[in-house]
N, C-alpha and C positions, 0 to 999 in steps of 0.2 A: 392571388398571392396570399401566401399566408401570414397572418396577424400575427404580432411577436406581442406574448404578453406586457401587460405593462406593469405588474408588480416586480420585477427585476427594477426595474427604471427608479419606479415611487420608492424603492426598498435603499439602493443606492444615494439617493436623494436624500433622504431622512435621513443615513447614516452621515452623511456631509455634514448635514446641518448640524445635528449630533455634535460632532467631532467640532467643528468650529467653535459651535456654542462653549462645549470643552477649554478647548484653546483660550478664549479670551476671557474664560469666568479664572483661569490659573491664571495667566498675564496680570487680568486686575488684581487676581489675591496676593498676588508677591509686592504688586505695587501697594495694595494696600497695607499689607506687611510691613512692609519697607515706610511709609509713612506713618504708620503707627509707633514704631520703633524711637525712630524720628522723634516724633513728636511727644512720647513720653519722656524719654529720658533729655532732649533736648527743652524742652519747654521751662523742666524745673533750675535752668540757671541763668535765665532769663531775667531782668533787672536793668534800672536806671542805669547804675555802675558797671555793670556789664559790657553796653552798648556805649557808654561813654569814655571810659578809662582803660591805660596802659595795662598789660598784661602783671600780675604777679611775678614775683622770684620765685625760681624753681622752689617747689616742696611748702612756697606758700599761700596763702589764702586770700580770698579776694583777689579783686583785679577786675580786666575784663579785656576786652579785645576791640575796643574803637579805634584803634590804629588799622589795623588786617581791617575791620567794613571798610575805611576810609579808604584803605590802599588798593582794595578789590573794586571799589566803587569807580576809582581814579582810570583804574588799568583796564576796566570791561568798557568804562566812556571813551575811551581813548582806543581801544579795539573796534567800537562802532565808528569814531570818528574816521580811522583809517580804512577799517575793511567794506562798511555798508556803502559808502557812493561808490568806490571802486569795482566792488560786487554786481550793484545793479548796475551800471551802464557796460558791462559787461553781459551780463544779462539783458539788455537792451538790446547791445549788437548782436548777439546771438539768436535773439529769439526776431530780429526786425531788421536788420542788416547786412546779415552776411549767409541767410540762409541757403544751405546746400554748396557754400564753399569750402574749399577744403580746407583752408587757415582757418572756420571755424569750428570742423569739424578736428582739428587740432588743438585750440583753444576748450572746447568739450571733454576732451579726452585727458586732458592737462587737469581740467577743473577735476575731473571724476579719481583722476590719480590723487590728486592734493586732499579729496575728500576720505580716500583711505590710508591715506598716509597716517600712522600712529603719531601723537603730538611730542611723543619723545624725540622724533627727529625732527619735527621743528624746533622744537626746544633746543637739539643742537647748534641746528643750523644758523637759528639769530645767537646762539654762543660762539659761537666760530666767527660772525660777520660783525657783532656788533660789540659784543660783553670783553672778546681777547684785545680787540684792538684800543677797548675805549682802558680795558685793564681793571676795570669792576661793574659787578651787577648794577643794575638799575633798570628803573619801572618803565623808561620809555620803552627799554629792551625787550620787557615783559609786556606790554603794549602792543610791540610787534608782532609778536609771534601771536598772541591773543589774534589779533588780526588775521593772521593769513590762516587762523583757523577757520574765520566770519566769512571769508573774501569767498570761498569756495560754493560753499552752502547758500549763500546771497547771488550768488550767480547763476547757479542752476533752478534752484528756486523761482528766481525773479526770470531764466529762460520759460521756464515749463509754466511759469502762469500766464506769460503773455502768449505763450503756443496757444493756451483756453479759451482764449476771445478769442469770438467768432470775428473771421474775415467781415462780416457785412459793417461791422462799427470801424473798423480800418478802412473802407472805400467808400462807407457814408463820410466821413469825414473827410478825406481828399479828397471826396467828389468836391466837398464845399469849398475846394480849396485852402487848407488848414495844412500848411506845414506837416513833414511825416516827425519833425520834433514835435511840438505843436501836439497833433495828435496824439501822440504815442505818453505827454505828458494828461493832458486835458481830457483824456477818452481811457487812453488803454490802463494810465495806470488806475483811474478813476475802477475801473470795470474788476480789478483784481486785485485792490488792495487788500484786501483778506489774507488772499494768498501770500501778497508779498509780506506783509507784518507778519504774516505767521513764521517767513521762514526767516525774518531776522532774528524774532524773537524765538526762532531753534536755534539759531547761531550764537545768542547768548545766553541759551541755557547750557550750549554746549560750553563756550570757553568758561563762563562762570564756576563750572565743576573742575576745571583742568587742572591739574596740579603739575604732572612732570615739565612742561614749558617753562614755568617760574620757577623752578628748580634751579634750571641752568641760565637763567635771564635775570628776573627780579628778586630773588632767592628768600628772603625775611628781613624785619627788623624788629627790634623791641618799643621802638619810636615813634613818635609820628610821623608820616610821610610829609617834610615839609616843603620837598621836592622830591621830582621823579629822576635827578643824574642820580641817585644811588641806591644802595639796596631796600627796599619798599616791601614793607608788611601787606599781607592777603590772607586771606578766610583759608585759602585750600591748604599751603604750606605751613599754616600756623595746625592746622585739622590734622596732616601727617604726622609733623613732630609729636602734637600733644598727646592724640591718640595711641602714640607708642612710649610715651611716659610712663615712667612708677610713679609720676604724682595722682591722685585721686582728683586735686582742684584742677590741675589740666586737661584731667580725660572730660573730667562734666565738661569745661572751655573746650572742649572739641565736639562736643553734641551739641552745643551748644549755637557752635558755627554752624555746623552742621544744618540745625533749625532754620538759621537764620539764609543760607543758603533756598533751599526747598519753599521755604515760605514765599520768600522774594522772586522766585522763578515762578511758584503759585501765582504769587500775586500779578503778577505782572499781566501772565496768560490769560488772567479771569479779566483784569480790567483792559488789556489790549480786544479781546473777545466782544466784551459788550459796547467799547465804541464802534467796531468795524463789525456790528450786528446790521444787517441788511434790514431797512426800512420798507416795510410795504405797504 
């Protein structure tokens, strides 16, 4: 038989690596980019007064946006409260209950629609079910939708990390006689908590950044959110308006958010990261 050389092979090879290497040195530059951006022109309007105080009147100066963190704070907690247990015990049954059935293979197929679904139609959707009938915005509204952005992402997530545990820690465990709750609490999620925080906390990087849902749910206020029955200040919809202002003190208050955004989604990642650092 004859030998097929092997510098075709090596030559293809290289160029892959090449071309990847390519790929992710652009990826990171844009991202870097994109945070440098960020972080210059957002950083310089940063201050006590900033993070603590009502917005200015249009065209004037000073101010600041504690109302929107408070209100973004209110409605991404209340997005976890609703969509993260629902998410994973969802992810539960799918990844340990109902495998190879076809109402889960339904429920799968549900989750993976809802995950491309654009957030402007959920943003309808709790407008039409919740905002017309209640007859105004409000944060619980925008809570919701925030939710069933989380609910999807925490499901599939929390399916496909427990597919990664190996079968032997699921039949060492019933061997001993251990509840398949039980286990699946004490063992499985023990074994993939990495994975799981990681995809909660995509799920609230994701709604964190979402603007069009609160549009048509929570919409703004200039106030403080001293409840959530009615319309409720947020980072992102304060970031839209301001952004497209002819005031100057607005647009800095919109990098500003902006900052405060990215950093808090930073931070989060870096310190969720090093607690669920594997010990050896």
């Amino acid at each position: 038989m004859r030998r097929r050389p092997a510098w075709p092979r090596k030559a293809v090879d290289a160029a892959v690596k090449v071309a990847s290497a390519l790929a992710a040195a652009l990826g990171l530059g844009f991202l870097a980019w994109i945070l440098f951006v960020v972080l210059r022109h957002g950083a310089a309007a940063l201050n006590w007064t900033f993070l603590t105080s009502l917005p200015s009147a249009p065209g004037g100066s000073g101010g600041g946006l504690g109302n929107a963190i408070l209100g973004t704070a209110l409605m991404t907690l209340l997005a976890c409260v609703f969509g993260v247990p629902i998410g994973l015990l969802a992810g539960v049954y799918l990844a340990e209950y109902s495998r190879g059935t076809r109402f889960a293979t339904t429920v799968r197929f549900l989750a993976n629609v809802m995950m491309g679904i654009p957030s402007i139609i959920i943003g309808l959707f709790v407008y039409a079910v919740m905002v017309l009938p209640s007859g105004h915005f409000s944060g619980w509204a925008g809570g919701v939708a925030l939710a069933l952005l989380v609910l999807p992402v925490v499901a599939r997530t929390t399916e496909d990390m427990l597919a990664m545990v190996p079968n032997a820690l699921r039949e060492s465990a019933l061997a001993l006689g251990s509840p398949h709750w039980r286990a699946t609490l004490r063992i499985l999620f023990r074994a993939s908590r990495a994975g799981l925080l990681t995809g909660v906390l995509l799920a609230v990087a994701r709604v964190s950044g979402e603007t069009a849902p609160l549009l048509f749910t929570a919409l703004n206020s200039p106030y403080w959110p001293r409840s959530l029955s009615g319309p409720t200040a947020n980072l992102t919809v304060t970031i839209f308006n301001y952004a497209m202002s002819p005031y100057p003190a607005w647009q800095q208050a919109a990098w500003g958010a902006s900052f405060i955004i990215v950093v808090g989604v930073l931070a989060l990642t870096v310190v969720s990261r090093t607690l669920t650092r594997e010990r050896k």
